[in-house]
N, C-alpha and C positions, 0 to 999 in steps of 0.2 A: 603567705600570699604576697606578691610582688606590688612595689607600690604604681598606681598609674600613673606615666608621666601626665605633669600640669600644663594645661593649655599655653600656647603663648597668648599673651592680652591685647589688642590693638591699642597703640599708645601713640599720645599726642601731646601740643603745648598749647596751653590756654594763651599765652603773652609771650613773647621775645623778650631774650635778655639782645647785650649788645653781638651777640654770636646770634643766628638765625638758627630755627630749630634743626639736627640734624639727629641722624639715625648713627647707630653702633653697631654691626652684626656682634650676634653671637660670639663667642670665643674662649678657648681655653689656652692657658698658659700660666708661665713660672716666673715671680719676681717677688720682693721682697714685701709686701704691704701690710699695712697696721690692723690695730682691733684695737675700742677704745671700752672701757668699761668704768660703771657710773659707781663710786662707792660714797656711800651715805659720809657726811662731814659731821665731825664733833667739836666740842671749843669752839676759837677764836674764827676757824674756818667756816663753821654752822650756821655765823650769825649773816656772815654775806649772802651763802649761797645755801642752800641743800646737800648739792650734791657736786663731790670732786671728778673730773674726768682726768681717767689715767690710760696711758695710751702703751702697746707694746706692739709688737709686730715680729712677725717668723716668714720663711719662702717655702711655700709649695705649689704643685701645680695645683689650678680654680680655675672654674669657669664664671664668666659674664655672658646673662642673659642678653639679648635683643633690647639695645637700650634709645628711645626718644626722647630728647630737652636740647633745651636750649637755657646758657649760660652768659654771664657778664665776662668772663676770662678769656683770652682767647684761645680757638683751636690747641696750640701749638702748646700751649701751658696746660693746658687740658691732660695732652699725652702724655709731656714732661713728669705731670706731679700723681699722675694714674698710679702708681704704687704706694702713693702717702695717702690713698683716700682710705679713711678705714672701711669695712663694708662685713657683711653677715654672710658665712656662708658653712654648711656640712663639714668641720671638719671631721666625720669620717669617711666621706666621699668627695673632696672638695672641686673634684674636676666635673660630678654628675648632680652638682647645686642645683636650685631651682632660683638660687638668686641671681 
């Protein structure tokens, strides 16, 4: 049985950062960006924190849903740094994500 696509959600922003709220369309595309995953700390590391975040990143093409916020950075850094964000999505479909 074929999965049914997921609704898109109306999205909003409670508060303004120094950027005004603004929308993203949909999109899919190819660039290099991260994936961070959380592994439990043992020793000397344990006693700070719990948990160590370790980051790696690969390029395929993905999609981004329909996205609404508003940020403190601006626009333009926003774009710039769009391949370092890490983020969740299908890799085995990663262009038909629902994230």
């Amino acid at each position: 049985m074929a999965a049914k696509p997921m609704a898109q959600l109306m999205q909003r922003t409670e508060d303004e950062g120094r950027q005004p709220a603004h929308t993203h369309p949909a999109q899919s595309h190819t660039h290099d960006h991260s994936h961070v995953t959380h592994h439990h700390a043992s020793g000397v590391t344990a006693a700070m924190t719990e948990f160590e975040h370790r980051a790696s990143w690969h390029t395929h093409e993905h999609n981004h849903g329909t996205l609404t916020h508003s940020h403190d950075s601006d626009r333009t850094e926003e774009e710039q740094r769009h391949g370092r964000e890490a983020r969740v999505h299908n890799h085995a479909a990663p262009a038909r994500s629902p994230a």
